[in-house]
C-alpha positions in Angstrom: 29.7 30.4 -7.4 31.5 31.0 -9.9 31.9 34.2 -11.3 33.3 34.8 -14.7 34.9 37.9 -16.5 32.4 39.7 -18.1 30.8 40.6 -15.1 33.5 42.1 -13.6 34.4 43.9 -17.2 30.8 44.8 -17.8 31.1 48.1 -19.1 27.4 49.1 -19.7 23.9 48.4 -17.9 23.1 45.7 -20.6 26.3 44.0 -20.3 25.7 43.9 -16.8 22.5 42.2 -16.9 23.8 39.7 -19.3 26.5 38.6 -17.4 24.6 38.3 -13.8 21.9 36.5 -15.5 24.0 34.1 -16.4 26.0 33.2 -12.8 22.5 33.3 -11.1 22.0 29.9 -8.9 20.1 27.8 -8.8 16.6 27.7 -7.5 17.8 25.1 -5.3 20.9 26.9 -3.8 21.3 27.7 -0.6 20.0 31.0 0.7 23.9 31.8 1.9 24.6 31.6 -2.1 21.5 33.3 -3.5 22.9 36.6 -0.7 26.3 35.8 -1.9 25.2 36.7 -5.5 22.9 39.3 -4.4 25.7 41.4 -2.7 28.5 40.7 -6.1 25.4 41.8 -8.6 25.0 45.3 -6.2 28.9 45.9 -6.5 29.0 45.2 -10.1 25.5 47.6 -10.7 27.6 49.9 -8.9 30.3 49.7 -10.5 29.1 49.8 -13.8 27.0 53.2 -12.8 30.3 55.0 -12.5 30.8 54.3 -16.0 27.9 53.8 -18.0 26.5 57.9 -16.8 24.2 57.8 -19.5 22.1 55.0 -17.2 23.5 55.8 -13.9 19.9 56.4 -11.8 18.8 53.0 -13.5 21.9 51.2 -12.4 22.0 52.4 -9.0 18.3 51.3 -8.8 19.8 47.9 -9.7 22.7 48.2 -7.4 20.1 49.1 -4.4 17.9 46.7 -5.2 20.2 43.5 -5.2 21.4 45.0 -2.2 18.3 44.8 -0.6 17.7 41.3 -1.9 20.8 40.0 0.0 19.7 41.3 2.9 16.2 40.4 3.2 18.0 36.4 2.6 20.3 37.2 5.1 17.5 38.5 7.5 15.6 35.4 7.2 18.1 33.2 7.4 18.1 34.6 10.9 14.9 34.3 12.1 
């Protein structure tokens, strides 16, 4: 995966969102690169809360919620 530089200088929520839309995989990918993303979109939403306060419940909901995503792939790919 590559990730590029506006996600990790997204500044705001909506920079954010722009950016991680764009590295998403794949439909196809494999479930240890769909987590992969999961878990970088939660650090960058968490990142970006620090900074953009004016959204900062929103973008921890984001952060928490990618989180969450990358660990429900993670669980399954367990069982």
């Amino acid at each position: 995966m590559n990730w590029n530089k506006a996600a990790d200088n997204a500044q705001t929520l909506m920079q954010a969102h722009e950016a991680l839309s764009r590295l998403m995989p794949r439909p196809d990918a494999s479930p240890k690169a769909h987590a992969e993303y999961h878990r970088r979109s939660a650090a960058v939403y968490a990142r970006v809360a620090e900074i953009d306060r004016g959204h900062f419940h929103e973008t921890m909901f984001w952060a928490t919620r990618e989180r969450e995503k990358a660990e429900a792939i993670e669980q399954s790919a367990l069982a």
